[in-house]
N, C-alpha and C positions, 0 to 999 in steps of 0.2 A: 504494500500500500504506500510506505514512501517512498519506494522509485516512481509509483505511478505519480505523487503530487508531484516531485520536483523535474520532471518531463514535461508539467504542462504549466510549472509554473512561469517558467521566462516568454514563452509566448503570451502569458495569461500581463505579463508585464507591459511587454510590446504593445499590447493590445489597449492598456489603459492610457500606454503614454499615445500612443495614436489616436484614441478617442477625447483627450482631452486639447489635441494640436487638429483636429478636425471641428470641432467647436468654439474654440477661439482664431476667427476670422478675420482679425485686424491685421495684420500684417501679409505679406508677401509669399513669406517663407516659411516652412517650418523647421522642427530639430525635432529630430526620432535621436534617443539616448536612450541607453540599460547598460546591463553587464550579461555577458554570456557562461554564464558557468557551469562546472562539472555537479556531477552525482552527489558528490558531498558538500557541493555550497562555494567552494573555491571558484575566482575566477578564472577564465582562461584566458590565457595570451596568445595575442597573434590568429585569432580566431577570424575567419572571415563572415561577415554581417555583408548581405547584400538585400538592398531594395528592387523590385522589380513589378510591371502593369500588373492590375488585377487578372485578365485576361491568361487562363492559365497555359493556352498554345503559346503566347508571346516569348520571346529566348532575348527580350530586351532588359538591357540592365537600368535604373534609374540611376542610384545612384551603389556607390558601395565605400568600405573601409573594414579596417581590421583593427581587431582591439587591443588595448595597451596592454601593459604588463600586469593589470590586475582583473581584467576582462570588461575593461568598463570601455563604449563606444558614443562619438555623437556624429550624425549625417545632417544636414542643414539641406531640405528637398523641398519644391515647389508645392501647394495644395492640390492634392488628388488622392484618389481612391489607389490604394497601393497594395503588396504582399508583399511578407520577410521570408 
């Protein structure tokens, strides 16, 4: 039971920092941040985080980056409906 919480916890992260940069609409740009981490809660380094269309045929990249040395990332991407 806790592998399964902590497999859906980073996307469950993702998900609120997207839903809070989808509802505040004054600016131009957004910032998608988190950390990506392993099994036991540690971050991971050097992890690759990419953004990409909702559209799941699409093979287009929005934006992307990899994470520092404590697993923590930020992408600064235009407003739209997106996937991690």
């Amino acid at each position: 039971m806790k592998l399964r919480f902590k497999k859906f916890l980073l996307p469950l992260c993702i998900y609120l920092v997207l839903s809070t940069t989808a509802f505040s609409q004054d600016s131009d740009t957004g910032l998608v941040s988190g950390t990506v981490i392993n099994s036991d809660g540690q971050g991971i380094p050097n992890a690759t985080v990419a953004i990409m269309p909702e559209d799941p045929e699409s093979e287009e990249l929005i934006a992307g980056t990899a994470t520092n040395l404590d697993g923590e990332f930020e992408i600064d991407i235009d407003p739209g409906t997106i996937k991690m």
